[in-house]
N, C-alpha and C positions, 0 to 999 in steps of 0.2 A: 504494500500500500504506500502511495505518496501523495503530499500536496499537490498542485497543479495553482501557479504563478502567473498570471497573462499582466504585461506590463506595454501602454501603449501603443499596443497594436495595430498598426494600420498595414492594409492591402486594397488593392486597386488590381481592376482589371482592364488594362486599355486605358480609356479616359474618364471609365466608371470606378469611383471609389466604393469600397464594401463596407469597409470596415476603418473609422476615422479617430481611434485612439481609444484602443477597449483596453480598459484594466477592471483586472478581477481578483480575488484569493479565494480558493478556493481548499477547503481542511482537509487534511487526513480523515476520510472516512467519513466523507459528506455524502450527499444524493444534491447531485445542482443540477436543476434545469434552465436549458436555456428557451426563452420562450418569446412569441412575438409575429406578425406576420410574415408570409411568401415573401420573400427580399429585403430581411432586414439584416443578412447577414450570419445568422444564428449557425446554419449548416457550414459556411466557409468558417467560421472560427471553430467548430468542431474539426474538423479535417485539418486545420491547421496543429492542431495540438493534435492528432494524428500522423501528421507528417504527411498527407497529403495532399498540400497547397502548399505553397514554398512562404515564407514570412515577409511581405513588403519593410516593415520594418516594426521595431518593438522587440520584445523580448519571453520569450515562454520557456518556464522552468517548472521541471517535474520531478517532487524533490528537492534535491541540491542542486540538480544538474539543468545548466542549459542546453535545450534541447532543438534549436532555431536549426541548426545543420544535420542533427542526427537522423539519420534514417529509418523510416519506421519502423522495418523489423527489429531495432536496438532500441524504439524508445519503453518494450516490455508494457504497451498497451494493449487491451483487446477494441474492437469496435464489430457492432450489430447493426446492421445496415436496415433499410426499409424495406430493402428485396434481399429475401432469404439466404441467398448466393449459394447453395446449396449444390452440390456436386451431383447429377441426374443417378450417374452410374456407380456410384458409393452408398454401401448400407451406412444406416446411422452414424453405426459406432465405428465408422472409416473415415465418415466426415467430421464427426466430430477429432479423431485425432492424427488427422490432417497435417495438422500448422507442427504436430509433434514429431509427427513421423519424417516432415524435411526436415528437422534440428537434429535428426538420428538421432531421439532418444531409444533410449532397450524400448524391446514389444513390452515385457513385464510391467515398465514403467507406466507405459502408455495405455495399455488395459489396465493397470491401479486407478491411473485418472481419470478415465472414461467413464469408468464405473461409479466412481464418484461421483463426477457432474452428473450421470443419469441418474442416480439417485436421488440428488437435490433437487432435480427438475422431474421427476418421476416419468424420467425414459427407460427404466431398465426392460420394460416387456417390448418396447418397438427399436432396443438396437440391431436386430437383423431385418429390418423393415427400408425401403430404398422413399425415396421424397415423395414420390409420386402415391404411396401406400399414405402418406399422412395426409391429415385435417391441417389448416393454414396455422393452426395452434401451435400444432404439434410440428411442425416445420420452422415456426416463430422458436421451439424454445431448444429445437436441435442445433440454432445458429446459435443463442443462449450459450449452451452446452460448450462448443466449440470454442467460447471464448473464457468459459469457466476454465478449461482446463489446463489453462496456458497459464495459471495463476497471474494475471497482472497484475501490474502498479493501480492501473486505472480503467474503468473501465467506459467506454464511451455508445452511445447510442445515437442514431441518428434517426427518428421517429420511426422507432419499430413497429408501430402497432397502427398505422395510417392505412394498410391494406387488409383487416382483419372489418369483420362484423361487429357491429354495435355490442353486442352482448360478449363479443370474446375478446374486443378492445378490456369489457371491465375488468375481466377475469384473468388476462395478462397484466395488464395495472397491480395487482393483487400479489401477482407471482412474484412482478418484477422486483415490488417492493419487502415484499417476503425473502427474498434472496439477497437483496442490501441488508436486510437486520442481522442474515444469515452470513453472510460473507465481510460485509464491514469494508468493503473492499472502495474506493472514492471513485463515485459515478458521477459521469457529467450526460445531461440528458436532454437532447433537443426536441419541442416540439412546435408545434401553434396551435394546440389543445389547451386553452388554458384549467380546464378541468384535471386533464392529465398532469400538469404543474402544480396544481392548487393540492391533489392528494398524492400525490406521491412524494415530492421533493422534501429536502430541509432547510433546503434557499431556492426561490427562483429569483434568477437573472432576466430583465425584460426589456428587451431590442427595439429598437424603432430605426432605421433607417444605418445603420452601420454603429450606433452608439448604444449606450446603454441608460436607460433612465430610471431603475432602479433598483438595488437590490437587496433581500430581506426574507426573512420568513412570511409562508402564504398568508397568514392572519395578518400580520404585520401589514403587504402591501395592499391588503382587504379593509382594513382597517383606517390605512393612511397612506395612500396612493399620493404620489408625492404631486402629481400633475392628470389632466384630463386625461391623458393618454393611455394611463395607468388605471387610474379611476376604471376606464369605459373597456380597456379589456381584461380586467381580473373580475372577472365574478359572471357569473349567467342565470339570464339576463343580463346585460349591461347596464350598467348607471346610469339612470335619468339626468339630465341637462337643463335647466329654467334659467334662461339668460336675464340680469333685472340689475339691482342695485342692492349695496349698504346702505340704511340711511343713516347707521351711526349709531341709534338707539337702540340694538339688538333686533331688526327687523329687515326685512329683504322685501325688497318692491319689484315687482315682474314686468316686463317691460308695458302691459297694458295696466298695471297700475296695483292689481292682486297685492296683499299687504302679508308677508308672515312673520308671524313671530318666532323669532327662533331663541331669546331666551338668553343671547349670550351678548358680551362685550362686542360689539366691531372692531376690528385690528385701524379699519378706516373707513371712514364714507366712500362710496364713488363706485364705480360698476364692477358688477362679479357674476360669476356662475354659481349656482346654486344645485349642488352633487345629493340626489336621492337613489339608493338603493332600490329594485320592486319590491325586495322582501320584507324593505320598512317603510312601505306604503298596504295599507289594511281598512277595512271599515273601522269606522268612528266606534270606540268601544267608550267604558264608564270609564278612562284615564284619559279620556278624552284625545289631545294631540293636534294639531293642525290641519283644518281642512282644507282639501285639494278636489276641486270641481272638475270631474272627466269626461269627456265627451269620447263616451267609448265605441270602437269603429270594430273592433274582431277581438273572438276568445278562443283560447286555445285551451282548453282542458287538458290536463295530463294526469290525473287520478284523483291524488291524495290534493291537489292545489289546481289551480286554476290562475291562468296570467292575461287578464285584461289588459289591453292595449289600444289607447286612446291616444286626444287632444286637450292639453290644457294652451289653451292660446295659440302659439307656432309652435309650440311643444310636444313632439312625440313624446307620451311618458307609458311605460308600462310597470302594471300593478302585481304582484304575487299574493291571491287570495286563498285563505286555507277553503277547504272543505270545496264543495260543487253549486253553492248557490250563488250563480255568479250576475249580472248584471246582463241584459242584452243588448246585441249592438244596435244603436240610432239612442240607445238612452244617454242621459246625463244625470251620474251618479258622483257623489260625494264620498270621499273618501278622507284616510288623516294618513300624517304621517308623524314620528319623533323626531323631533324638532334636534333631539341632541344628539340623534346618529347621522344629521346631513354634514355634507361637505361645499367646503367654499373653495372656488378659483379664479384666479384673475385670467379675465377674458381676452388679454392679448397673447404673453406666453403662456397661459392652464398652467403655471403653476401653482402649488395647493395657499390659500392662505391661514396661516398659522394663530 
């Protein structure tokens, strides 16, 4: 096991910049995801610390050691790609010790640790089973396997679970992080699921355009999302938006005029964004809370809750309502929210105000 260092990092490709001075630290024996949309880099810094993309400049150290020139088969990483890479004409437990069998380890060796990984990932009944014999699970955690058995430093993923079903995305989630408690081994994990960051990870890292905007545990950035950007992609649903004013007296005025109280100090007068959660927007109960007037347009039902999704003014805002008695659409329903779990930001840069 080792740390993993990224110290200013920047890469370009051509005339397009990727990545414009990432630095991160990463623990001994963390779970890090990197997270963030299609093109914000998240994948080229993975490969970089791989040793797959060459370092524009900056510095990445794993361990003690800098690792900017060393080639990857010496940086003693493993990496689990998106696509299986799986060997068509190899049983299981061929490809899984694959990577061992070119370092000419003994056969002895390399059946001790085959057997092992299969055990931890419960392949020992399909190692004489070939790719094509398995479910996309069971192919997800043969590539697993193949990189358990190499003992790495580190270990890296690159959205493993993006071609899997709904229901076997969760159930990998579950493994992969059953196997970090189990191994303790330092993963660094890419996605743009931010669900798959929010329960797996012990830090997410969150990309936007080649940098990094913030980094912290899931509740942490749930909690206190340092800018809109943050705010609107950690959580689901994303975070409602009510553009309006401070007026200074603990109150927020919405651009058509709406007054709410929110109960607190203003840092200052003058214009903001006003950050609601749907899951702290609910019917008016006997604690009352702030009413929010929704001009509700569609409902989605998904079981145990219900997420209404209207207009307050130019406002898209959507609600998360427990239980199924929900409001229909063309109505105009009232709702509240707590006034002491919203968020403020300033409307030029989104960043949070304090």
């Amino acid at each position: 096991m080792a740390s993993v260092r990224i110290s200013d990092l920047h890469k370009s490709f051509g005339k397009s910049a990727v990545l414009k001075g990432v630095s991160v630290d990463i623990a001994d024996g963390d779970f890090v995801t990197l997270v963030g949309p299609s093109g914000c880099g998240k994948s080229t810094l993975l490969r970089m610390i791989a040793g797959l993309e060459d370092v524009g400049s900056g510095e990445i150290r794993i361990g003690d050691e800098v690792v900017n020139s060393v080639p990857p088969k010496e940086r003693n990483i493993a990496m689990v790609f998106q696509n299986y890479a799986l060997y068509p004409h190899m049983r299981v437990a061929q490809n899984m010790g694959f990577s061992l069998r070119l370092s000419r380890e003994p056969r002895a060796e390399i059946a001790t640790r085959v057997d092992r990984a299969a055990g931890i990932l419960g392949l020992m009944p399909l190692l004489k089973r070939f790719p094509r014999q398995l479910s996309g699970g069971q192919r997800q955690r043969v590539a697993m396997g193949r990189a358990i058995v190499r003992d790495p430093r580190v270990f890296l993923f690159d959205e493993p679970l993006s071609n899997l079903d709904a229901q076997l995305r969760v159930k990998m989630r579950t493994e992969i992080k059953e196997l970090h408690q189990r191994l303790k081994t330092t993963t660094i994990y890419v996605t743009h699921d931010q669900i798959e960051a929010m329960t797996m990870a012990d830090r997410i890292v969150v990309m936007r355009d080649g940098l990094i905007e913030q980094v912290g545990g899931p509740l942490e950035l749930y909690d206190r999302p340092e800018n809109m950007f943050v705010a609107g992609f950690i959580g689901s649903p994303s975070m409602n938006f009510i553009p309006g004013e401070l007026t200074g007296d603990g109150a927020f005025r919405s651009k058509a005029g709406a007054l709410f109280a929110l109960g607190r100090t203003a840092q200052r007068a003058g214009p903001a964004v006003l950050g609601i959660r749907p899951e702290d927007i609910g019917r008016p109960g006997a604690s009352g809370g702030v009413p929010l007037p929704l001009a509700v347009r569609v409902i989605e039902p998904t079981g145990a809750e219900v997420q209404v999704i209207g207009s307050f003014e130019e406002s898209e805002v959507v609600a998360v309502l427990k239980g199924r008695d929900a409001p229909k659409p063309g109505e105009t329903v009232t709702l509240a929210f707590d006034p002491a779990k919203t968020h403020l930001f300033a409307p030029d840069s989104g960043a949070r105000l304090h």
